[in-house]
C-alpha positions as CSV (number, residue, x, y, z in Angstrom):
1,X,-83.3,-50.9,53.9
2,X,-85.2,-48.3,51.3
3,X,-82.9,-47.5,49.1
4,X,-83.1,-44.6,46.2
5,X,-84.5,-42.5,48.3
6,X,-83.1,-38.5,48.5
7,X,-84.3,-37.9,51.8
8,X,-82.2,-40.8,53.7
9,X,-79.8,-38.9,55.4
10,X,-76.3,-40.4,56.5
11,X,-75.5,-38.7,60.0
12,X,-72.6,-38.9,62.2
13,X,-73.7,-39.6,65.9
14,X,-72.7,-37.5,69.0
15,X,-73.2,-37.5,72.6
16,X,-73.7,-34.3,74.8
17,X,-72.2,-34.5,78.0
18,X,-75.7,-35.8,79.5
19,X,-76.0,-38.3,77.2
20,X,-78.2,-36.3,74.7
21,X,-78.2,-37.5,70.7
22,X,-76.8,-34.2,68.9
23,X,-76.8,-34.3,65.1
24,X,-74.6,-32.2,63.2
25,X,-74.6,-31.5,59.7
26,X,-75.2,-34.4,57.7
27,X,-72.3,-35.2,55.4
28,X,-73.3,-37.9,53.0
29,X,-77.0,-38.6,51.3
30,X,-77.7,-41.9,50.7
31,X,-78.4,-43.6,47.6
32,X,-78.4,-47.1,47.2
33,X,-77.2,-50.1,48.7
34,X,-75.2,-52.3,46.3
35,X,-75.5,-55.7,48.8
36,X,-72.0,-57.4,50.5
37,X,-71.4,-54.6,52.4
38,X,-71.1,-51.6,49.8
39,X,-73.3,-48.5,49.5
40,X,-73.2,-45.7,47.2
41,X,-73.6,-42.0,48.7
42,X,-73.4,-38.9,48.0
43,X,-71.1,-36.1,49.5
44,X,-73.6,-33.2,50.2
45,X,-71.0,-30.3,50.1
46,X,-70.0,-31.1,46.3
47,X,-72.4,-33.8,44.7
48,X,-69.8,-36.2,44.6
49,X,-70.7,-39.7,44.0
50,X,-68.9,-41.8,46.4
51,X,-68.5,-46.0,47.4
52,X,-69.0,-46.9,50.6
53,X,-67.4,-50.2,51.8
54,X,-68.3,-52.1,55.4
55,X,-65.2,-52.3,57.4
56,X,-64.1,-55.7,58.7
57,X,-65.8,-55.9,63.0
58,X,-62.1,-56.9,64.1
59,X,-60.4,-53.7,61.9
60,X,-59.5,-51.7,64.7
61,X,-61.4,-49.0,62.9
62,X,-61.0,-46.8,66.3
63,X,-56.9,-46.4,65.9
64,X,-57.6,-46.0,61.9
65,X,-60.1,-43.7,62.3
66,X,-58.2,-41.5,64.8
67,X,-55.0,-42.1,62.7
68,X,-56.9,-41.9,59.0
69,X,-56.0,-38.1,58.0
70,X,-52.3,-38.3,58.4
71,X,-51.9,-42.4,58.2
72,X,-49.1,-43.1,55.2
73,X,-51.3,-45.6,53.1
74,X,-53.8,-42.4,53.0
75,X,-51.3,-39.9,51.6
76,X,-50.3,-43.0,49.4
77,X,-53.3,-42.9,47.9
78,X,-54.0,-39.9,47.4
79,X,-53.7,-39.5,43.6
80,X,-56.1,-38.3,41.0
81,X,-55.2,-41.6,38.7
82,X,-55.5,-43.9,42.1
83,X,-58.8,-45.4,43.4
84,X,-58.3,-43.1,46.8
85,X,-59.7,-43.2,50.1
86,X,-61.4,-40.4,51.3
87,X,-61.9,-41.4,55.1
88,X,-63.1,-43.6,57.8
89,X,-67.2,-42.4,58.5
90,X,-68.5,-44.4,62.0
91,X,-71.2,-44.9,63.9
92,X,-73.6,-44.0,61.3
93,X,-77.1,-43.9,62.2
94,X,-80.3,-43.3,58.6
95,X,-83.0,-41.1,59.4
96,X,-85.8,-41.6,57.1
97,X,-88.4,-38.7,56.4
98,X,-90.3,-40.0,59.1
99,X,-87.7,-39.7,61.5
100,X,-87.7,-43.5,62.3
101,X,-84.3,-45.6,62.8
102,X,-83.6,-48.6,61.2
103,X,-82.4,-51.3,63.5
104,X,-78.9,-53.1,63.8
105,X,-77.3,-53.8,60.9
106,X,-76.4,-57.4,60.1
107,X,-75.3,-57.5,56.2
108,X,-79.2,-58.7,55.0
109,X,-81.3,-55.8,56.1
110,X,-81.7,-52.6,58.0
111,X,-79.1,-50.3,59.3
112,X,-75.4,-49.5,57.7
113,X,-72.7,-50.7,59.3
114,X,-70.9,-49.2,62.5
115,X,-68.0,-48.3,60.3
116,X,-67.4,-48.0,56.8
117,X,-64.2,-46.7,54.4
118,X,-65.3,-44.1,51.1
119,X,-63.2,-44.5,48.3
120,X,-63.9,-43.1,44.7
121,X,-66.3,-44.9,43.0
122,X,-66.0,-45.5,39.2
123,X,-69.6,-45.3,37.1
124,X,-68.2,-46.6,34.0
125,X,-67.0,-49.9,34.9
126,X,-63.7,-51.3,34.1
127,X,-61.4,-51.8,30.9
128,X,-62.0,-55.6,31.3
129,X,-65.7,-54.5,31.0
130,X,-65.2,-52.8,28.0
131,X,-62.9,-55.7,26.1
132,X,-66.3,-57.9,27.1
133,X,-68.5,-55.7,25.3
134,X,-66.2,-53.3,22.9
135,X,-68.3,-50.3,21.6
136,X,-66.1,-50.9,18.0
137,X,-65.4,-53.6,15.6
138,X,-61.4,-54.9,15.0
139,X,-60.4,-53.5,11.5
140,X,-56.9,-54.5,9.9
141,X,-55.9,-50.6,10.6
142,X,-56.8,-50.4,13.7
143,X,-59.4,-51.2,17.0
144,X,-60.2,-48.8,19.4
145,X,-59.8,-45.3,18.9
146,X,-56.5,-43.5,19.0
147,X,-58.0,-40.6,21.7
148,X,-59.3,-43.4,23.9
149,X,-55.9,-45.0,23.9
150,X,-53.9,-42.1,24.6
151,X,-56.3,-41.4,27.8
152,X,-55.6,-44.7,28.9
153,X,-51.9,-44.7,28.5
154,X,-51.3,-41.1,30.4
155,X,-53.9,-42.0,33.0
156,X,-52.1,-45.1,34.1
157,X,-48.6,-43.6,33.3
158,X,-49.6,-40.7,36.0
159,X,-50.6,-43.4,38.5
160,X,-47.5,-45.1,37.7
161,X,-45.3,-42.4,38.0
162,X,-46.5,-41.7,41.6
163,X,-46.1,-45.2,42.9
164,X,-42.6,-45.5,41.1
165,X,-41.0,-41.9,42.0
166,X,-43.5,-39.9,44.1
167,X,-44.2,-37.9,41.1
168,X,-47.2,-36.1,40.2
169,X,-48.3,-34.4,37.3
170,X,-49.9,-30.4,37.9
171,X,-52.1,-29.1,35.5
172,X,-52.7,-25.6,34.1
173,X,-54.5,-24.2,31.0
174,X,-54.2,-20.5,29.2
175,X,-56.6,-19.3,26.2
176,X,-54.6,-19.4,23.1
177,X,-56.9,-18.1,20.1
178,X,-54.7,-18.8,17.8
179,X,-54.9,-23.1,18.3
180,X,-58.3,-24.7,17.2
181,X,-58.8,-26.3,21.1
182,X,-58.8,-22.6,22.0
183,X,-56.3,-23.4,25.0
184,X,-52.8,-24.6,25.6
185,X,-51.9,-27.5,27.9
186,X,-49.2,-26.2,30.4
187,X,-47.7,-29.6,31.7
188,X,-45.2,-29.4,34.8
189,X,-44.6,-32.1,37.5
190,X,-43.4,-31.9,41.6
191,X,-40.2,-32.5,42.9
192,X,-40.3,-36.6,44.0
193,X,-41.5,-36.9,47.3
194,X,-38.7,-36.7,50.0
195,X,-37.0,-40.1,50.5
196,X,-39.3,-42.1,48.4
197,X,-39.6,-45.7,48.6
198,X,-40.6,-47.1,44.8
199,X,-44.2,-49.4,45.0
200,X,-44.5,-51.8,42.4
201,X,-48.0,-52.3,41.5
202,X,-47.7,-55.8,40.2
203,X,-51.4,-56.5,38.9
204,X,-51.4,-53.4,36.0
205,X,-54.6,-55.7,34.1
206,X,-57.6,-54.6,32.3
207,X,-59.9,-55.6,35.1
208,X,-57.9,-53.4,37.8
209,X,-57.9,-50.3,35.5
210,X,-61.5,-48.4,36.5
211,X,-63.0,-45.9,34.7
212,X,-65.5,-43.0,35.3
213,X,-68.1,-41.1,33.2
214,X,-67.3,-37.6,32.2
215,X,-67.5,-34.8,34.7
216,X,-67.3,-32.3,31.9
217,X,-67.0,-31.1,28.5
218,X,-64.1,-34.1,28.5
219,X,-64.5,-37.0,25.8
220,X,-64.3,-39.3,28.5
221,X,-64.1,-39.6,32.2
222,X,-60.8,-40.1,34.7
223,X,-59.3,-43.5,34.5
224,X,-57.9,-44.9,37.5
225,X,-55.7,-47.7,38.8
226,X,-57.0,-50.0,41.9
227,X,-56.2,-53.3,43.1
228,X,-53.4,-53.0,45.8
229,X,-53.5,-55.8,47.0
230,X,-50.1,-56.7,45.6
231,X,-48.5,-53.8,45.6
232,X,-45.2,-53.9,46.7
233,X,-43.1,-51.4,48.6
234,X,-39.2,-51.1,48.4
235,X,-37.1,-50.4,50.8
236,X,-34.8,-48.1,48.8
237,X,-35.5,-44.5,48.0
238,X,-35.0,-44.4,44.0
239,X,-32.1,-41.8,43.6
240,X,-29.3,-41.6,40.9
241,X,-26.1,-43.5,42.0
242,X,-22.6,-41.6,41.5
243,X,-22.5,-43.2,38.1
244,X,-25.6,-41.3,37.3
245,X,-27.5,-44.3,36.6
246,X,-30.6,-45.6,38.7
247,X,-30.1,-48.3,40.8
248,X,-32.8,-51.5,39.9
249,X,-36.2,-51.2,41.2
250,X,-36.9,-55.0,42.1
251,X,-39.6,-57.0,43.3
252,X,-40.5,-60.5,42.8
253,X,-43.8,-62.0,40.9
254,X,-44.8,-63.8,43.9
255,X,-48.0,-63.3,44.8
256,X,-47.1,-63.5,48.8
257,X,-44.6,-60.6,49.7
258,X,-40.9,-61.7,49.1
259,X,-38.4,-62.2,52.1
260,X,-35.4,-60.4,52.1
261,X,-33.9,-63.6,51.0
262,X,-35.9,-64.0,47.9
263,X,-35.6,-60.3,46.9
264,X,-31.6,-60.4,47.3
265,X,-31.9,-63.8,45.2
266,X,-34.1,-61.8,42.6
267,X,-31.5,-58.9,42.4
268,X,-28.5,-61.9,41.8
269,X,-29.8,-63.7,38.9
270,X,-31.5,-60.1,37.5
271,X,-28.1,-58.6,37.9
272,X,-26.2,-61.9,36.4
273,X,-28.7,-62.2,33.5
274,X,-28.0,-58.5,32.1
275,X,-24.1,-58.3,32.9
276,X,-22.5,-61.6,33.9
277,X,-19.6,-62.9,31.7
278,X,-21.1,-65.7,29.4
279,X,-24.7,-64.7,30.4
280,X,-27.2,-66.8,28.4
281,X,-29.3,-63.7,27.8
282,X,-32.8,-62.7,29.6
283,X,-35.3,-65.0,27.5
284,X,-33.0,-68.1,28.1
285,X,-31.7,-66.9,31.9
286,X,-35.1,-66.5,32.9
287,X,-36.3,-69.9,32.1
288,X,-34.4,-71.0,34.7
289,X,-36.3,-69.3,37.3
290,X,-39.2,-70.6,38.7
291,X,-42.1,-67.8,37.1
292,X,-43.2,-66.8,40.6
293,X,-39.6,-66.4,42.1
294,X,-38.6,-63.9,39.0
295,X,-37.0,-60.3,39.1
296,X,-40.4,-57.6,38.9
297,X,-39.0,-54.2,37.9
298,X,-40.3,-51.0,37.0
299,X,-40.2,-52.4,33.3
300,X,-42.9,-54.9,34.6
301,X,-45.5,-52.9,35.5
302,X,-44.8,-50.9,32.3
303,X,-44.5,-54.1,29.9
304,X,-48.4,-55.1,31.3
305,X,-49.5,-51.6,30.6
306,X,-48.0,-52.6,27.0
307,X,-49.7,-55.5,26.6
308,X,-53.0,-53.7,27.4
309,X,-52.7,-50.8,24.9
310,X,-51.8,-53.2,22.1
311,X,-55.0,-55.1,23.2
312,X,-56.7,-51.4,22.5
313,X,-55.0,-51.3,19.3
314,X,-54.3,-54.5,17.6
315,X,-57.5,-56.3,19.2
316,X,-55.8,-59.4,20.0
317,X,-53.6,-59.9,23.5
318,X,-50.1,-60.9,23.4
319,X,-49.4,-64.5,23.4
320,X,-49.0,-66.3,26.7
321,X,-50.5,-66.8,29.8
322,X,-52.3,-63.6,31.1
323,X,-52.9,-63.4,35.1
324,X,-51.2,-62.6,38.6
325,X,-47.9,-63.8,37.7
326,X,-47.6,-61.6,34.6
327,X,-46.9,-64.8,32.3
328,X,-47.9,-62.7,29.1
329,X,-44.9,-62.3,26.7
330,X,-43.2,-65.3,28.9
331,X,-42.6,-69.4,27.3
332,X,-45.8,-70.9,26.6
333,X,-46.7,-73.4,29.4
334,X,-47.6,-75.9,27.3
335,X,-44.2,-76.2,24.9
336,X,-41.6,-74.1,27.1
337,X,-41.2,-71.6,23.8
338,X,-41.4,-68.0,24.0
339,X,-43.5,-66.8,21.5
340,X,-43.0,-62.6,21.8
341,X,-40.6,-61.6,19.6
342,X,-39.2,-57.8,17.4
343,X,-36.9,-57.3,14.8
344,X,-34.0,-56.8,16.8
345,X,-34.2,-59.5,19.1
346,X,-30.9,-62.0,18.7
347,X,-32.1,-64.6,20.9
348,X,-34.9,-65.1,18.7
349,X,-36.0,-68.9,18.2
350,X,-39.2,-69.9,16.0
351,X,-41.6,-72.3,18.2
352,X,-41.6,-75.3,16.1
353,X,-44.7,-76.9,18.5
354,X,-48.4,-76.6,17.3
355,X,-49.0,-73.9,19.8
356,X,-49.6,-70.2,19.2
357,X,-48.6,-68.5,16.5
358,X,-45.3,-66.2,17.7
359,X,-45.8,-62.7,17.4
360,X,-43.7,-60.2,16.1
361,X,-44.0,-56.5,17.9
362,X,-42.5,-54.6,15.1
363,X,-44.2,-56.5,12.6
364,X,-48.0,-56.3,14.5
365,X,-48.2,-53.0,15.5
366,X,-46.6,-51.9,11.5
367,X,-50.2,-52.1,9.9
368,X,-52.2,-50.3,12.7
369,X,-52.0,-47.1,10.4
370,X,-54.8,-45.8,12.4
371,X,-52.3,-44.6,14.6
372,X,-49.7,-42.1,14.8
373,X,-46.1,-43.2,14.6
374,X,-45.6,-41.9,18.1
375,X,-48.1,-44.4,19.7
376,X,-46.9,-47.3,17.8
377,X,-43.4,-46.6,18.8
378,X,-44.3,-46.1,22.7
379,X,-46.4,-49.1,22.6
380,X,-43.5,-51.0,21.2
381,X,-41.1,-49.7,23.1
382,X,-43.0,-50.9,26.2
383,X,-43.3,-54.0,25.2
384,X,-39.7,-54.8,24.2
385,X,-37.9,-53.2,27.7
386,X,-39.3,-55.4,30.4
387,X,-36.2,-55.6,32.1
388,X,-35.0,-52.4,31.5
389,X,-33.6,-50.3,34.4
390,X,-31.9,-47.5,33.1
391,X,-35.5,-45.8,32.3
392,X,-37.6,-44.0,34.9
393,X,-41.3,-44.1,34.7
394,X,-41.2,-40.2,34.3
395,X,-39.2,-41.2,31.2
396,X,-42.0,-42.9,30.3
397,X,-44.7,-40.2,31.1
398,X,-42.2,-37.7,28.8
399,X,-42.3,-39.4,25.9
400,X,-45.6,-40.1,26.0
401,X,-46.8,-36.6,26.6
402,X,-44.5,-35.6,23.6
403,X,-46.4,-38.0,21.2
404,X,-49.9,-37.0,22.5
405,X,-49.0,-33.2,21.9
406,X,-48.1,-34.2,18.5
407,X,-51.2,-35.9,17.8
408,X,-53.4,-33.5,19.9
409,X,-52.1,-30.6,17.3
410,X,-52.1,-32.5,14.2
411,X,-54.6,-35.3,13.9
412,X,-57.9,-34.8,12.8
413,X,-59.4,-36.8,15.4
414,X,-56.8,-35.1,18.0
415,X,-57.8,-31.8,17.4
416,X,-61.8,-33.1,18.5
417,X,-60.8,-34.5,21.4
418,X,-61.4,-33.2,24.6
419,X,-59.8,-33.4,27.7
420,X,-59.2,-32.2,31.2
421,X,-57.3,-29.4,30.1
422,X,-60.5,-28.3,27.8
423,X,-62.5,-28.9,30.6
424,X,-60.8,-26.4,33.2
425,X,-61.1,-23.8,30.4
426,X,-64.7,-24.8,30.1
427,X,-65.0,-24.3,33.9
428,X,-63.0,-21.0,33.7
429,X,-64.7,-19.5,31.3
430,X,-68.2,-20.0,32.9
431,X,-66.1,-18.7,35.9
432,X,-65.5,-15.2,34.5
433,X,-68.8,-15.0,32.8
434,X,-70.6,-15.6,35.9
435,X,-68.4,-12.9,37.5
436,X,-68.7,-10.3,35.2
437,X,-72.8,-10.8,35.2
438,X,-72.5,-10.2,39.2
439,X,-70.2,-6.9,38.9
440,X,-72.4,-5.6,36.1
441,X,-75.3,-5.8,38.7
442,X,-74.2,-5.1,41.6
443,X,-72.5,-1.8,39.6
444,X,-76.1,-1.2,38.4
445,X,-77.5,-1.6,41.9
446,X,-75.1,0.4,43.3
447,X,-74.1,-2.3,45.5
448,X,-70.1,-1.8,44.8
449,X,-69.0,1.6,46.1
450,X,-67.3,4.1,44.1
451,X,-64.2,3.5,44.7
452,X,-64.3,-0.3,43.8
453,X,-66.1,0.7,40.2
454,X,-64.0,-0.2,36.9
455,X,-61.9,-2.3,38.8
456,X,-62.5,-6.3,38.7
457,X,-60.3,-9.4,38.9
458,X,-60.9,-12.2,36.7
């Protein structure tokens, strides 16, 4: 198959009633093939850089097709912070200039495929990428910058928040002269969906976290969480109990989906380890478990986010054992010893193996002075409530925002940065520019009648 090539067209195929080809609008360009199936177009009615994906022969791609627009996992996904579908395209046939068509395809050459899934497509790799090849060098103060941290944090907070609550984030910007950014953030969220059943993400890792190039005058492009392969739904909408507290969130760390036996096992021993008479306490309780049959909360998918921004920060991961069972910040595999520790923690006991060194939260995130106080305290927070219940993710999202505001306003390096915010200004700006050029000729043109002159809506 050529690839590169502006004039390959990707055309959806009709038939007339007497069996004439009819070909509407083309939707997509295409513009490369990336091999195994995966193909990079263009959407032609925005520009829109898009990935492609060959759809499995035995998908039923007819029913999902039909089905796509209102189908549940769709509206799921559909989040600015989640790697989202954007539909089912089928029967594609690829014109060349010449007008020729290529012949079947069969995964080594010619053709596309008789049905393939879009989905966003990130140009700048993932954060696993960028730990392989870091763009800074570790300093006793500090690693990456404090702006790229923050955008990582609220990015996958957003996408967090949604699976968790069925919350999203809205967006608005004014023109504040007064402020050095020249515009103030106007931060609201949307009722939780109706009847919400919590997702657990359960794989929140550097290599699942994809990022994109700017779009804009922003300092760097949308982050976004993929990788649902083990995500996990809930069964129980996440509402307030008459005591006013929430009830647990749980999962299991599994890597199949949990029967309802294992997840009401789960709930006993989470539910014994934080409030039973005589309870040995979480980092003793725990060991008792086997690692793949343990409680997964909420807290879980927010201690790995933890463990990834104090990567960012400190340069260094948190002791332990880092893949699909979320073992960092769990014993050590080799000794039994848990080697995560804070200042507060009671149940403390030094590892007396020669294994890793333990690690002390309070204590490693104290010299990071790079930082604001605001960061280090979220990042600690995160990484020292695992099992906490009581907190939402919105919680979460709050106090973050709070803390980027602050450093936003009055950090050097905050006041520089740019974001989406900055760039919808940008946008609106431009906006009313280009509007006021088009009144001011079409006034000197006489092309606006007399009644509509002196009067214009920006």
């Amino acid at each position: 198959m050529p690839t590169g090539t502006s004039d390959i067209l990707v055309r959806t195929t009709k038939l007339t009633m007497e069996g004439d080809e009819q070909l509407p609008t083309p939707q997509y360009s295409l513009l490369k093939e990336l091999g195994d199936g995966r193909f990079l177009v263009r959407r032609i009615r925005d520009g829109e850089t898009l990935l492609a994906e060959e759809m499995p022969p035995d998908s039923h791609y007819e029913q999902i097709s039909r089905n796509s627009a209102e189908s549940s996992a769709t509206a799921l996904l559909n989040h600015e912070n989640l790697i989202s579908p954007h539909g089912l395209v089928k029967n594609l046939v690829v014109y060349g200039s010449s007008g020729a068509v290529p012949g079947p395809y069969d995964g080594r050459e010619g053709g596309v495929p008789e049905c393939m899934i879009v989905w966003d497509y990130c140009d700048a790799g993932t954060l696993e990428d960028v730990f392989e090849s870091p763009p800074v060098k570790i300093t006793a103060t500090g690693y990456f910058p404090e702006s790229f941290v923050w955008h990582v944090a609220l990015g996958v907070l957003r996408a967090l928040q949604w699976l968790h609550e069925g919350v999203r984030d809205t967006y608005d910007v004014r023109k504040d002269t007064r402020s050095g950014r020249g515009c103030v953030r106007i931060r609201e969220t949307t009722e939780p969906e109706k009847d919400w059943m919590p997702i657990l993400h359960r794989s929140v890792f550097p290599q699942n976290i994809f990022l994109q190039q700017p779009r804009g005058v922003e300092t760097y492009g949308q982050v976004k969480l993929g990788n649902f392969s083990r995500c996990l739904v809930l069964g129980q909408a996440s509402e307030r109990t008459i005591a006013g507290e929430h009830p647990p969130v749980l999962g299991v760390q599994s890597l199949s989906d949990p029967s309802l036996e294992e997840l009401k096992e789960a709930w006993l021993s989470w539910r014994w380890s934080l409030h039973g008479e005589g309870s040995e306490g979480l980092r003793e309780a725990e060991k008792k478990i086997a690692p793949d049959k343990r409680p997964f909360t909420r807290g879980s998918d927010m201690f790995d986010l933890g463990t990834i921004l104090f990567r960012l920060m400190k340069g260094s991961a948190i002791p332990g054992k880092p893949g699909y069972l979320s073992g960092q910040g769990q014993e050590c595999l080799r000794c039994g010893c848990n080697h995560l520790t804070c200042n507060h923690d009671r149940g403390y006991k030094p590892c007396p193996h020669a294994c890793w060194s333990d690690l002390n939260i309070d204590e490693a995130l104290e010299p990071l002075t790079d930082y604001s106080g605001k960061l280090r305290v979220l990042v600690g927070q995160m990484l020292k409530m695992k099992w906490e219940s009581v907190w939402r993710t919105s919680d979460w999202m709050h106090n973050a925002w709070v803390g980027f505001e602050d450093w936003a306003e009055n950090w050097g390096d905050g006041r520089l940065y740019r974001d989406l915010y900055d760039d919808m200004l940008w946008r609106q700006q431009n906006a009313e520019k280009k509007q006021q050029v088009m009144y001011s000729v079409a006034k000197e043109t006489g092309a606006l009648k007399s009644e509509d002159l002196g009067v214009i809506t920006l």
